[in-house]
N, C-alpha and C positions, 0 to 999 in steps of 0.2 A: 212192393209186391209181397203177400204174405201167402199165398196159398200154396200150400206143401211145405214152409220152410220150418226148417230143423228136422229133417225126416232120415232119416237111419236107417238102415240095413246090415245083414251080418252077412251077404251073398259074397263070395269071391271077386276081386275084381279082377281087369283085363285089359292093361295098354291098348290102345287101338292104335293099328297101323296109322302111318304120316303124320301127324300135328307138330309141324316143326316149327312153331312159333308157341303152342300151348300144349304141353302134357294131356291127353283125354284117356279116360277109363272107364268100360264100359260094365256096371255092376248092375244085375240081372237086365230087367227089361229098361234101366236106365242108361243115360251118359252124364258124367261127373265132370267138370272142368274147371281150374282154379277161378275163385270170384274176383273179379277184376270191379274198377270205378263203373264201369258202365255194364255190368253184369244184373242189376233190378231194372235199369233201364228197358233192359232188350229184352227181359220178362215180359216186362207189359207190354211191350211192342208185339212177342209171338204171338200173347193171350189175345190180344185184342186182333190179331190179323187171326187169328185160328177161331174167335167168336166169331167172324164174319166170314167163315166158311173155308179160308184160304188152309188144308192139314198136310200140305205137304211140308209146312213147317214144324219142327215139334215142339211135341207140348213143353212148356216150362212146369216146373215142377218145385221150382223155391232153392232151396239149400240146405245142404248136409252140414250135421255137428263141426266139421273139417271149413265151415263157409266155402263149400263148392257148390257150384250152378250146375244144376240136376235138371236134366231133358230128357226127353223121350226117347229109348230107341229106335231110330228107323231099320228096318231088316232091310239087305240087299247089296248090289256089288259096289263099291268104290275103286276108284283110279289109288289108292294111298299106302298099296306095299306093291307095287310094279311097276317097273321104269318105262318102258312105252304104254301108254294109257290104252285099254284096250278097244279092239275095234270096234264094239258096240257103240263107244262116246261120240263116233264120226258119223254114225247112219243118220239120212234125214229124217228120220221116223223122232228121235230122240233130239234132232235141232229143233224140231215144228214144236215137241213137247216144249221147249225151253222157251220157246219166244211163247206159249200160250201162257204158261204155267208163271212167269215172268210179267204177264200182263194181268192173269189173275192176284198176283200178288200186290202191286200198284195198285186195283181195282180195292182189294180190301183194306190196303195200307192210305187210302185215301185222304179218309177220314181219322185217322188216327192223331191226336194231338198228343204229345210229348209235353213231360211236366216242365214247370217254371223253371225248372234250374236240373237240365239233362247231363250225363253226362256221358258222348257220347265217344268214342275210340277216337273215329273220322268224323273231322269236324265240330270239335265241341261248341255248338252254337244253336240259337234258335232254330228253326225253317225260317226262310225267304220266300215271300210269294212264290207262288206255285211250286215249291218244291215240297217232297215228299221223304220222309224215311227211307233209302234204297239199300238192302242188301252189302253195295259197292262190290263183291269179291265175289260172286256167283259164279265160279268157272268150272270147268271139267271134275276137279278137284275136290268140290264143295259140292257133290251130284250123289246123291245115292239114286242109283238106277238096277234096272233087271232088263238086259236084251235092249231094248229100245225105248223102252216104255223107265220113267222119270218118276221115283218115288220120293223124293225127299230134296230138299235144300237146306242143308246145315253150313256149321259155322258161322254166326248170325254176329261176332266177335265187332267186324265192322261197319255193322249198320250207324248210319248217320244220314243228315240233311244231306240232300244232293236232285238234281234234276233228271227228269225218264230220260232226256236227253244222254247226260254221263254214264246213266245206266246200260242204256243199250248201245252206247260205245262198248262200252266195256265187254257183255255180252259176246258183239262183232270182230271183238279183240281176241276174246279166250274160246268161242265157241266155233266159228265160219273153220279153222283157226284164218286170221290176216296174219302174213308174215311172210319170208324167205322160204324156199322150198324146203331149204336143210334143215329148219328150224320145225319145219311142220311134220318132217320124218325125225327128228329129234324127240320129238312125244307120239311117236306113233299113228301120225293121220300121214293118209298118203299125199305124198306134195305134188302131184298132180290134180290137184281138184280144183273143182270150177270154183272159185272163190266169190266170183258174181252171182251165182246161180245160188249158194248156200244164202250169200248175205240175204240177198233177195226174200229166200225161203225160212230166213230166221224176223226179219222184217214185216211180213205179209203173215207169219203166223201170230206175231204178237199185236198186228195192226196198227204196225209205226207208220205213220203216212206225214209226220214232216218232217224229210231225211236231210233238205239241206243241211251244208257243215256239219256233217256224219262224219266224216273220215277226219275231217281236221279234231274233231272229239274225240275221235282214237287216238288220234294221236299224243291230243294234252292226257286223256285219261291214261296213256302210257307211260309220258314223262311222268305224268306225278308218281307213280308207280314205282318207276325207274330211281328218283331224287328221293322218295321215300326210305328206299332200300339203301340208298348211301348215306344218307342223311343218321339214318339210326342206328347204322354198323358203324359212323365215323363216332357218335356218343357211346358207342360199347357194349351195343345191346348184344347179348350170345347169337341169337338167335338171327336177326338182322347180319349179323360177321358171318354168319356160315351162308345165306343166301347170298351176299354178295362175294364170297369164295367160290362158293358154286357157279358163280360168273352169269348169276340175273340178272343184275342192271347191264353187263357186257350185251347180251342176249335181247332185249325187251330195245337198248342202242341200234341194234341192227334191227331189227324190226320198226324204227321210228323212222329211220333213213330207208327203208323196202317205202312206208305207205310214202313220204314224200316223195318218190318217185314214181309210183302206180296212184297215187291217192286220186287224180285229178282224173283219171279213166275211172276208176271205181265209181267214185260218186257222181259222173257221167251216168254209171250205168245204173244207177239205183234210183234218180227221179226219175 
């Protein structure tokens, strides 16, 4: 990736709320974030999903004198300095965005071939038939929105090979939300929701139509989730130690033992 890099600015910069994993700063109309191994990678990845129409991802921009990964700003509201996520992120109006916006993304990421030798956060490996470049972390979190309506998908950190399939576990996982009721008034969605009726309407927007072994995908794409977060706090990552303080792998645990107990009505109810 060379376009924009070594690019400078004298603008103030500006901590952005949340990034508990990477430092980001937002200096004028850009975002700065330290350059990681697979930071040219996911350059070409945005450029090339953003030349085929897909702008709700931002533009890549190369790197600052400091070698930080320079993106586009997206203007609008984020869940990432408020502890219940606000009630906007729950309305259907903004699931229906999510399953579209999610399948335009796939649609442009189609075609995309990754170089000989990628290097990628998740999963550093070729593609396997039929798999695609997926986002993998696309939740509530990673949303710049306004009201209902869905401006932006950042954090692009762990894109890698994966299947639509894992994808829209994932999805079903962080967005319907699936979970324990306490767990879903624990982030601010009311735990009384129909949780068939969203899946359904997160499914039907994005035009998933082979759901078999949907819930059990939830599930594995949980654990890895879960074993990730232990896995990298027991090697001493900072950052990994303080999520698994915060008691996410305890958290994501109860939520794996909820779907194996509903899972088998769920996905009843979704072919």
């Amino acid at each position: 990736m060379s376009r924009h890099d070594d690019v400078t600015s004298d603008t103030p910069e500006e901590r952005l709320p949340g990034g508990k994993l990477t430092i980001v700063v937002r200096e004028g109309d850009t975002v700065r974030r330290p350059g990681k191994p697979w930071s040219r990678d996911v350059q070409r990845l945005l450029l090339h999903v953003r030349d085929r129409g897909f702008l709700l991802a931002p533009e890549p921009r190369g790197f600052d004198e400091q070698d930080r990964e320079i993106l586009s700003y997206i203007e609008g509201d984020t869940s990432a300095s408020v502890v219940h996520w606000p009630g906007p992120l729950w309305s259907e109006g903004l699931l229906a965005e999510v399953g579209r916006t999610v399948a335009a993304y796939h649609r442009a990421v189609s075609d995309f071939v990754p170089n000989e030798v990628a290097h990628w956060q998740y999963r550093p490996r070729d593609l396997r038939p039929g798999e695609i470049i997926c986002h993998h972390d696309f939740a509530p979190y990673n949303a710049v929105f306004k009201g209902d309506r869905l401006l932006g998908m950042i954090d692009w950190d762990g894109a890698g090979p994966g299947s639509v399939q894992e994808e829209i576990a994932f999805l079903a996982w962080q967005w319907v939300p699936l979970g324990p009721p306490e767990l879903k008034a624990k982030i601010g969605c009311d735990p009384r929701i129909d949780e068939v009726a969203r899946l359904r309407l997160l499914l039907d927007s994005y035009g998933y139509e082979h759901r078999a072994g949907l819930i059990d995908a939830v599930i594995e794409r949980a654990e890895i989730s879960r074993s990730g977060i232990e896995e990298s706090a027991a090697a001493g990552d900072p950052a990994y130690i303080t999520l698994r303080d915060e008691g996410h792998p305890r958290d994501i645990e109860r939520i794996i033992r909820y779907l194996e107990e509903v899972g088998r009505n769920l996905q009843a109810a979704i072919e």
